[in-house]
Rosetta silent file (secondary structure, phi, psi, omega in degrees, C-alpha in Angstrom):
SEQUENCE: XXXXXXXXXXXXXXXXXXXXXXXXXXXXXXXXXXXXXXXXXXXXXXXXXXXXXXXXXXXXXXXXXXXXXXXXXXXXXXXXXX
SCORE:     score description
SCORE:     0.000 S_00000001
   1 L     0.000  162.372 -168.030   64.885   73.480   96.492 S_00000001
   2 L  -106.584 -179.388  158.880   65.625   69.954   95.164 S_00000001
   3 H   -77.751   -7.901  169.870   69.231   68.988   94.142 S_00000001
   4 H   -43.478  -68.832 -148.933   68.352   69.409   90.569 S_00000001
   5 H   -83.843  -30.956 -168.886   68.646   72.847   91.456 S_00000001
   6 H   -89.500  -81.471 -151.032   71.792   73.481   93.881 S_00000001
   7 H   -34.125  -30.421  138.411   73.899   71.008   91.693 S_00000001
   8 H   -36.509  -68.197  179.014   74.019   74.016   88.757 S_00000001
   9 H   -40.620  -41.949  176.256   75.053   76.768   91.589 S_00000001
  10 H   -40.084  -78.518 -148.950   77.779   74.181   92.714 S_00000001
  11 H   -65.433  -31.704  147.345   79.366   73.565   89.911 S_00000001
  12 H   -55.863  -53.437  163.342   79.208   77.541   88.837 S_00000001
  13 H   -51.931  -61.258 -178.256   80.886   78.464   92.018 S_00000001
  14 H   -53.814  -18.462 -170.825   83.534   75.902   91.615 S_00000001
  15 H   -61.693  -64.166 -176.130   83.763   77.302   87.848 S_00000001
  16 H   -71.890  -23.045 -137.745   84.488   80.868   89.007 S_00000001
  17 H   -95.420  -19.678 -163.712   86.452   79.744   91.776 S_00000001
  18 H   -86.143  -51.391  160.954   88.715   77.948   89.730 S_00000001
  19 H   -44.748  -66.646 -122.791   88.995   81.142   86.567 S_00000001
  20 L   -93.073   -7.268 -163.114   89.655   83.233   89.661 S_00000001
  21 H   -61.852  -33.683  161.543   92.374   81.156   91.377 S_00000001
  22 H   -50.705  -32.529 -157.463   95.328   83.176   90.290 S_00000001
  23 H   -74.511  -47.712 -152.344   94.025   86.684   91.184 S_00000001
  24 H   -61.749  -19.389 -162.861   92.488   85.130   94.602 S_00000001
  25 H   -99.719   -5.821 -146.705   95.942   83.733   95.391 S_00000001
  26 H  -122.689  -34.548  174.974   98.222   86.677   94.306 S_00000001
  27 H   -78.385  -21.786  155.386   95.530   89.136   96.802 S_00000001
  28 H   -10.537  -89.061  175.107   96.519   86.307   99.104 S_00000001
  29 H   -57.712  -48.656  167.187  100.216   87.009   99.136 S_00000001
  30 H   -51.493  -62.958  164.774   99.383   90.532   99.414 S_00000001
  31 H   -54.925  -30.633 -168.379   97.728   90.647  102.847 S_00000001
  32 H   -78.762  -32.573  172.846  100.364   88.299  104.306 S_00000001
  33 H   -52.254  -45.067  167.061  103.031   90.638  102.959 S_00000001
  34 H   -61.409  -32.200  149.874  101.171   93.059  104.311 S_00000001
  35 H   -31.993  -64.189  177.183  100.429   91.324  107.293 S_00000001
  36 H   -50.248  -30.826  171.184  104.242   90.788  107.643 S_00000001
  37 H   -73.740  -71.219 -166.087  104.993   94.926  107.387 S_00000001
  38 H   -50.051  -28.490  177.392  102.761   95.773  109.890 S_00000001
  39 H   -86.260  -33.584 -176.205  104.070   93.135  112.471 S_00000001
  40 H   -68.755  -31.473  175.103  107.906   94.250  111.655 S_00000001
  41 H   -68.883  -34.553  175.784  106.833   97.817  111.764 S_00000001
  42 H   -89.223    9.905  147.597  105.538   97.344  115.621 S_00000001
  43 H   -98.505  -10.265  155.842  108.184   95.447  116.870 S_00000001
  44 H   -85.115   -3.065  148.187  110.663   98.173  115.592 S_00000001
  45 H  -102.220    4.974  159.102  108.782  100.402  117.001 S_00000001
  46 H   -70.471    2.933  175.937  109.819  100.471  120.691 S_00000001
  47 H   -92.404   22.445  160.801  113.420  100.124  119.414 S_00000001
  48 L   100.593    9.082  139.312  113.387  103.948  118.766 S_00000001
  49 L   -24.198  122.949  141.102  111.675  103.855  114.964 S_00000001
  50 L  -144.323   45.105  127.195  109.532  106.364  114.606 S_00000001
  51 L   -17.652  134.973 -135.436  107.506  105.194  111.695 S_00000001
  52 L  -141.861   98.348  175.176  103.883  105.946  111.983 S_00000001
  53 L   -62.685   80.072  161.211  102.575  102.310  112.445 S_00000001
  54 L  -142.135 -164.069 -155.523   99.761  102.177  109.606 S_00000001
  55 H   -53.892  -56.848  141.485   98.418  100.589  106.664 S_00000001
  56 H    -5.133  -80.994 -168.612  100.399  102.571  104.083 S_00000001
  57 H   -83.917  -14.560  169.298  104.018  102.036  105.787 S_00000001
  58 H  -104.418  -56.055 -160.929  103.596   97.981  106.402 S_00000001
  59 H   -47.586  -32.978  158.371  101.911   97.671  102.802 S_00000001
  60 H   -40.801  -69.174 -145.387  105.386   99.650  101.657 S_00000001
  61 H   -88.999  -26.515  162.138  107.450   97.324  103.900 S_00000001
  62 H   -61.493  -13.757 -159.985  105.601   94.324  103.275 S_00000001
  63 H  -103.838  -82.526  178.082  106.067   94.592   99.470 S_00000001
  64 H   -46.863  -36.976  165.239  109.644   96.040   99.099 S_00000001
  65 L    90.098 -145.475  169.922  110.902   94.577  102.081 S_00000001
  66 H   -72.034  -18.476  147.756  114.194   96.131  103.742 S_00000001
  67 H   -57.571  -34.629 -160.168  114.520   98.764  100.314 S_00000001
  68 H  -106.665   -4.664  166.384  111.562   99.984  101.377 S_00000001
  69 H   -57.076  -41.265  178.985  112.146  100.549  104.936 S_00000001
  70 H   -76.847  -20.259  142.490  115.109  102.626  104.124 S_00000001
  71 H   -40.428  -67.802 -157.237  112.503  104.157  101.518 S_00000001
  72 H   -57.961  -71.100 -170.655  110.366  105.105  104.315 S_00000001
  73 H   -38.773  -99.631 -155.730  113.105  106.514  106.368 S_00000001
  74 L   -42.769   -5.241  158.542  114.551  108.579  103.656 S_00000001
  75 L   -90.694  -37.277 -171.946  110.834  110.183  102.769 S_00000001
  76 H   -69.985  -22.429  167.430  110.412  110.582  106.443 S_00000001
  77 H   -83.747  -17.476 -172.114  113.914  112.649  106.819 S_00000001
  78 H   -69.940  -70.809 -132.875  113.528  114.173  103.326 S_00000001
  79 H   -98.124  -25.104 -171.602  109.929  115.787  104.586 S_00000001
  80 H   -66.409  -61.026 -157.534  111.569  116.489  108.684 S_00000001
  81 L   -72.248    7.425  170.551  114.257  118.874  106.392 S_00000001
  82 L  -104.909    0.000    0.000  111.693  121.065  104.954 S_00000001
């Protein structure tokens, strides 16, 4: 291909990349929150947690933060009492 030809493709990637910059950076922020859950759920759990280390329960804890830990506990004793 010449550069004739790439130099369109660029400049359409940079196009979308640039519409898309909000979304891409807001799904961003999402995995690191999520990231962020997942590492806080497995160092509490050898301090006697027992939270079920998965995707689900750090995406909760990453988003919500210390509300939603005390979420999680209080579905996980809620569903123990049945």
């Amino acid at each position: 291909m010449t550069a004739g030809a790439w130099l369109p493709a660029i400049l359409g990637a940079l196009g979308i990349l640039v519409l898309l910059r909000r979304p891409l950076l807001a799904l961003l922020r999402l995995l690191g929150r999520w990231a962020g859950g997942l590492v806080a759920l497995s160092v509490l759990q050898p301090l006697g947690l027992t939270l079920g280390v998965n995707l689900v329960n750090a995406l909760v804890l990453g988003v919500l933060g210390v509300p939603g830990l005390g979420l999680l506990l209080m579905v996980q004793w809620a569903l123990r009492a049945l």
